[in-house]
C-alpha positions in Angstrom: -0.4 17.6 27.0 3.3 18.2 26.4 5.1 20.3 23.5 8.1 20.0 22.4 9.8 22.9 20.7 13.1 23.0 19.0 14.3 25.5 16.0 15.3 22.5 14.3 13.1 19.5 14.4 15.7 16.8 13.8 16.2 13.1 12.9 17.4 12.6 17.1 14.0 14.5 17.9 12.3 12.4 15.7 13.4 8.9 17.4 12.5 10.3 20.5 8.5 9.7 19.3 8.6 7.0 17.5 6.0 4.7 18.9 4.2 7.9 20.5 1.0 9.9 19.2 1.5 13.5 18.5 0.5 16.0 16.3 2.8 17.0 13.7 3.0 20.4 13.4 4.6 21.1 9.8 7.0 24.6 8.9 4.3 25.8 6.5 1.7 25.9 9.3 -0.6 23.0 8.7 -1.2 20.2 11.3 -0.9 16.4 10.9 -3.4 15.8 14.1 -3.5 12.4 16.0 -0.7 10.1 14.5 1.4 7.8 16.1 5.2 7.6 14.7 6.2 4.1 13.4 9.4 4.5 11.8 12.6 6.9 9.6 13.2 6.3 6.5 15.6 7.4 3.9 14.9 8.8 0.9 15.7 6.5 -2.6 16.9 9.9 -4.5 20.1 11.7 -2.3 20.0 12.9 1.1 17.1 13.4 3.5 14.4 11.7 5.9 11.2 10.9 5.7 8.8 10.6 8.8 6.5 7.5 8.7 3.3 8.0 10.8 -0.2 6.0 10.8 -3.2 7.8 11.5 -5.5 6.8 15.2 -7.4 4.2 14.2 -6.1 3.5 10.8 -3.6 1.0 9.6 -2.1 3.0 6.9 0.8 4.2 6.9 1.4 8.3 5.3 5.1 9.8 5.4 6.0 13.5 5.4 9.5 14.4 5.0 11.9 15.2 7.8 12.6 19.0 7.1 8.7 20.2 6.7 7.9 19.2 10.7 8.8 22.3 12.7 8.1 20.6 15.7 5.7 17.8 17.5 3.2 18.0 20.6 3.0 14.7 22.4 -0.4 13.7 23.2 -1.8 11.6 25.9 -4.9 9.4 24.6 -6.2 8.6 28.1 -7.0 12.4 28.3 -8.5 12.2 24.6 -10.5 8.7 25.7 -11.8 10.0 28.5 -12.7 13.3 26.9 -15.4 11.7 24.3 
């Protein structure tokens, strides 16, 4: 499985998975685990970004914003299929 670490997780990194599964891996140390990226949004109130993500095997859709995800680890769900 492949990791992608940059000090700044950014709006760039964050097109670069949209459509992907990964686990989020947020600055305060928690994990969003198994989500696939579906969009960016903009927030209504000022400045910033919000992440958009559904969880595997659900259809609805959670958003955390831009500046709490330290950085993402792309999964492979072949391995994960296989796996159970």
């Amino acid at each position: 499985m492949g990791r992608l670490t940059v000090e700044h997780f950014s709006l760039n990194t964050a097109k670069s998975f949209l459509g992907k599964n990964v686990n989020l891996h947020l600055k305060d140390g928690s994990v969003i685990v198994n989500v696939q990226l579906t969009g960016i949004r903009k927030s209504d109130f000022g400045k910033g970004s919000f992440v958009e993500y559904v969880p595997y095997g659900n259809c609805d859709v959670s958003k955390v914003p831009l500046r709490s995800i330290a950085w993402a680890e792309l999964l492979n769900l072949l391995l994960l299929q296989t796996a159970g």
